[in-house]
C-alpha positions as MATLAB code, in Angstrom:
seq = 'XXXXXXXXXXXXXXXXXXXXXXXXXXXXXXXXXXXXXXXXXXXXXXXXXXXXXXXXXXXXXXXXXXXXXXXXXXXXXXXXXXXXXXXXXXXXXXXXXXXXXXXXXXXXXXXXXXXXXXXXXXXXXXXXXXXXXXXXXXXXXXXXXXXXXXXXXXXXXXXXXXXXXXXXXXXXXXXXXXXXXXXXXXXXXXXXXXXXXXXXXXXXXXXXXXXXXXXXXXXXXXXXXXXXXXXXXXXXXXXXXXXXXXXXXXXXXXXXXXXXXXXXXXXXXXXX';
ca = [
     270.325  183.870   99.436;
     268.843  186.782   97.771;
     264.919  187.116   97.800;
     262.672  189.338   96.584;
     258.679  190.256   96.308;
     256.633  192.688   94.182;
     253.099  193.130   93.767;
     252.152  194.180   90.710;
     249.894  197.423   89.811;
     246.158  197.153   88.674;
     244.757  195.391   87.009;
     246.736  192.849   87.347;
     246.924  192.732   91.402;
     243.140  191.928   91.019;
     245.057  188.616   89.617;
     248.328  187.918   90.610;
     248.768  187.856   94.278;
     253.162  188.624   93.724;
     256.328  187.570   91.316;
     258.589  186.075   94.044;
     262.706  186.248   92.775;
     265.021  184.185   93.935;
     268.765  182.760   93.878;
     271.773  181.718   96.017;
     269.656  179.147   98.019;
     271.164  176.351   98.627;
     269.745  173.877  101.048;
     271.008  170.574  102.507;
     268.580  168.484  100.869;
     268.165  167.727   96.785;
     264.073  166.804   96.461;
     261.213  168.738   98.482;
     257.600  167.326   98.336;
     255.508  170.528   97.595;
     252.016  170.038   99.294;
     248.699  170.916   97.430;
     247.745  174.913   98.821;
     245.406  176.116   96.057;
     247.818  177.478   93.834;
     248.730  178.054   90.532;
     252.125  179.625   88.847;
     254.070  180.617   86.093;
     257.606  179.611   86.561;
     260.508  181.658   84.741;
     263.956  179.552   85.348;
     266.699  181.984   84.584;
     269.240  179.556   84.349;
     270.181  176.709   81.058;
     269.909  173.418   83.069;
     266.742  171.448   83.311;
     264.345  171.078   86.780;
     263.299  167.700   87.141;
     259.738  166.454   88.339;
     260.258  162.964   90.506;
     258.246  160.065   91.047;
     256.874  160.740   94.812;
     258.018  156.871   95.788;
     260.520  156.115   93.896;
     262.030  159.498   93.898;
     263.316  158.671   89.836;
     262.817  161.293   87.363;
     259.667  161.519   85.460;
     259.707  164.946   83.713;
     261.988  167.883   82.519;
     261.098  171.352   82.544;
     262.835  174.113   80.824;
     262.832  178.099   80.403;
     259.082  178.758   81.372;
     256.489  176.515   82.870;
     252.496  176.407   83.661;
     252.273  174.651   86.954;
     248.177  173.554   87.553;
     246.148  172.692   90.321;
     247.338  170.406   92.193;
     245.231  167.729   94.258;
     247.845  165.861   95.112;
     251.804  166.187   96.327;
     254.429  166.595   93.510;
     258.128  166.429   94.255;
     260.526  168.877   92.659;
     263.977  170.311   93.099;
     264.796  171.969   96.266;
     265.568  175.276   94.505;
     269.583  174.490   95.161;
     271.584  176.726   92.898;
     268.892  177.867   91.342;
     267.437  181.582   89.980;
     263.718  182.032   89.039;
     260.976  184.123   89.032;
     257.765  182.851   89.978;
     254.662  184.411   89.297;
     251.590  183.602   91.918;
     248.133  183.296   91.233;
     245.350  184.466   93.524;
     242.813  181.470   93.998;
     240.938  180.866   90.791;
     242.025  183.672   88.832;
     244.651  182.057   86.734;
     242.251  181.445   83.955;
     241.813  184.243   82.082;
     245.438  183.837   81.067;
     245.544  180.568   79.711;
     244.336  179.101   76.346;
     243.064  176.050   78.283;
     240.039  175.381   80.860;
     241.927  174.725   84.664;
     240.321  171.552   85.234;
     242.618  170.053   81.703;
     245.910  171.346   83.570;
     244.666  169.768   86.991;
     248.179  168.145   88.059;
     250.145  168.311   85.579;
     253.065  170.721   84.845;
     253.497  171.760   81.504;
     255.816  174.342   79.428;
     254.600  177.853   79.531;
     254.232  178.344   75.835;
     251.675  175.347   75.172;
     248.732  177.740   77.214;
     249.996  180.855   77.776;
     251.408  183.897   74.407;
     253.596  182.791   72.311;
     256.184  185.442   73.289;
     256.415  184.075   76.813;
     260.089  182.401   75.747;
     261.449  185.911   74.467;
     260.184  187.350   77.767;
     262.073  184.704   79.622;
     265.053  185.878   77.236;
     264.698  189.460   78.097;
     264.343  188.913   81.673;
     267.353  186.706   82.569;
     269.420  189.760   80.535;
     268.154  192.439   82.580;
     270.608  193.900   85.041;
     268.549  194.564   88.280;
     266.097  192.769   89.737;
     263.701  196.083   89.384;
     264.170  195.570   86.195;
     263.339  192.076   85.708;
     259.861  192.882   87.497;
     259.152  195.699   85.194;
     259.542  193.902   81.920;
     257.547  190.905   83.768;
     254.586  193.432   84.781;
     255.098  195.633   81.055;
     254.552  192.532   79.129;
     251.789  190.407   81.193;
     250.149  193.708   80.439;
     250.854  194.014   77.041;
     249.690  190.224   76.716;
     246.586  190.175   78.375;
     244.891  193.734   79.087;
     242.035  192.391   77.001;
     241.027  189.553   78.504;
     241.372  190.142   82.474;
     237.774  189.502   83.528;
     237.101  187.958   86.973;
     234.410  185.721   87.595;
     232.916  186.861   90.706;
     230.870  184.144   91.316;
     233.654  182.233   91.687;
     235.454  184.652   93.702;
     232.518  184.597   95.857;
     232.811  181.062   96.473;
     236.025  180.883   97.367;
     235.986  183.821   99.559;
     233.384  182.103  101.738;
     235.613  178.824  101.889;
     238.355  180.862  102.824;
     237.019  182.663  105.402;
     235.590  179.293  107.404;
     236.260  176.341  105.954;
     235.836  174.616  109.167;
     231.888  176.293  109.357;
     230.870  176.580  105.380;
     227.964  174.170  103.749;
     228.110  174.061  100.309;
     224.907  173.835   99.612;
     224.443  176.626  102.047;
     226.705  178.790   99.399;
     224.941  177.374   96.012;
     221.490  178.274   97.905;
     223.001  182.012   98.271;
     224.038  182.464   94.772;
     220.782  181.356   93.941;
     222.599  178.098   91.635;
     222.494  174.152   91.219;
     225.134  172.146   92.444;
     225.590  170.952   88.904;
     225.931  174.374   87.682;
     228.327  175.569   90.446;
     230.446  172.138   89.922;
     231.248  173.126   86.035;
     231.774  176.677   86.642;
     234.329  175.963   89.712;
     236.242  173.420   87.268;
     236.737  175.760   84.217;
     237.974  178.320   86.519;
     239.830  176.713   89.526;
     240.766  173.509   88.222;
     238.010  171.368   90.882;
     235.604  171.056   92.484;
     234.358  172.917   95.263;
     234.213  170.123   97.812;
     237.964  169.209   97.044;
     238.793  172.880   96.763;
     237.481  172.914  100.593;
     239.361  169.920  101.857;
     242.349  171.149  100.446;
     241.713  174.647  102.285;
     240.741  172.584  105.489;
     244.544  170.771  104.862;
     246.313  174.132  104.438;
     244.841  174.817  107.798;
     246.022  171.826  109.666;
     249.252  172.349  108.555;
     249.580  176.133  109.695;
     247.900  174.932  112.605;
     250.610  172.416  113.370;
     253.332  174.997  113.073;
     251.742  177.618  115.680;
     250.928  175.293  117.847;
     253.498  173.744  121.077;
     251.358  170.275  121.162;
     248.792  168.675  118.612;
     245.831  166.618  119.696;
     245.090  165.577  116.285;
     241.255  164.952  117.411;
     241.001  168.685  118.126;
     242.818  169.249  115.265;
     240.952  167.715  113.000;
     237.726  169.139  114.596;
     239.180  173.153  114.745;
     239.778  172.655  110.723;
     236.342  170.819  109.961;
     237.292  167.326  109.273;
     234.295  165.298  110.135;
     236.049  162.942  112.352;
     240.479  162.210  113.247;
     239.722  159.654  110.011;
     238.567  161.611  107.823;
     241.387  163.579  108.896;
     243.989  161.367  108.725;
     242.784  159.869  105.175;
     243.020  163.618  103.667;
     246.157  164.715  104.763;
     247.827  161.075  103.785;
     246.399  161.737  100.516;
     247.426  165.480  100.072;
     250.862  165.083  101.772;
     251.743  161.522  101.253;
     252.324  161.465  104.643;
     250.623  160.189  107.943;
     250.102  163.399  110.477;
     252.799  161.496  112.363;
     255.160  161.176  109.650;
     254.617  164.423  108.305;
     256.105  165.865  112.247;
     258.653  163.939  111.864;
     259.560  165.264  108.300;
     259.123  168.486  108.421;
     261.299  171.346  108.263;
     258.951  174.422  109.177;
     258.837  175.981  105.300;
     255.013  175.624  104.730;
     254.434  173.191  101.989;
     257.975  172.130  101.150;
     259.241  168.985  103.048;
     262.604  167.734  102.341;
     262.360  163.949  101.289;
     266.113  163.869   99.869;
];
């Protein structure tokens, strides 16, 4: 398997967290359930055959992709390809910075997965094009950097009230209040609630129980034993419960189930 990471130059590090490349895996397993983290990408398949999107029961397919995709905020698990035989580039978002390069408000992509071209430049195919025929992977990073430049110079502006906001859910989501942070920032609820959407895709409570989920599950990997009730309290669930009800309803899976399933890649579990 050959990977690769590269952060891009300013300004766009101020939005894009890395392009990740990647080919020659080729896993056991078909399907992996990818787990809500408070992401967003741009997907650049380099090769001609279609990625399926699966029905997370029935495991059936329920949608193609092709070239260059828009994956949104997700709220709930989605099960894709297990990258077998695959080649792509995938370009990662920092938390709630994705918006200044699409045409559309975050909250209308919430959960869905959609091709690239519908919200992002028109020339985002021909960059795919040029891409897949460039001979190093250097390369393939410098057109992808060039041209996200080229496309968008003009309109990277962060929103630092959000940024604020999500830097103090980051930083304790086990401690934060809410209304603690719109008190701060000297806003309504109301007012904080639209903002968050346009920009991140939700809310900020759900943006904090998904951050509070992310934590359980990196929790569960460092540690030897799990006693979910001190689990659940260390990541600020109100109760094992509440606890229990989130991560069934971000994973799919019971905390039980979920042990049993996974494979220790953060986020991907094999399901076939």
């Amino acid at each position: 398997m050959i990977t690769k990471f590269y952060v891009p130059s300013y300004p766009l590090n101020y939005f894009i967290e890395y392009f990740y490349y990647y080919t020659g895996y080729n896993p056991e397993h078909s399907i992996d359930r990818f787990l809500p983290d408070g992401n967003v990408q741009i997907i650049f398949d380099l090769t001609d055959y279609p990625k399926y999107i699966y029905d997370n029961e029935t495991l059936k397919e329920i949608q193609s992709c092709r070239n260059v995709w828009f994956s949104g905020f997700r709220t709930e698990p989605i099960s894709i390809p297990s990258g077998r035989e695959s080649e792509m580039i995938i370009v990662q978002f920092k938390k709630g910075k994705a918006s200044p390069f699409l045409s559309e408000p975050m909250h209308a992509l919430t959960n869905y997965v959609v091709d690239a071209e519908l919200v992002l430049k028109n020339e985002i195919l021909d960059l795919r094009n040029r891409i897949k025929e460039a001979t190093s992977i250097e390369n393939k990073f410098t057109l992808l950097e060039n041209n996200l430049l080229r496309y968008y110079r003009s309109s990277l502006e962060e929103n630092p009230f959000v940024k604020y906001v999500i830097n103090r859910i980051i930083a304790k989501p086990n401690k934060i209040s809410l209304k603690e942070v719109a008190d701060d920032a000297g806003y309504s609820q109301k007012h904080i609630i639209k903002i968050f959407k346009k920009n991140v895709g939700t809310t900020p409570k759900e943006f904090l129980k998904i951050i509070r989920f992310q934590k359980a599950i990196e929790e569960i990997e460092l540690r030897k034993e799990v006693n979910w009730a001190s689990l659940a309290f260390d990541c600020g669930f109100y109760d094992q419960s509440h606890f229990i009800a989130n991560f069934k309803t971000f994973s799919g899976f019971t905390p039980a189930e979920y042990m049993k399933q996974k494979n220790g890649l953060l986020n991907y579990v094999p399901v076939k």
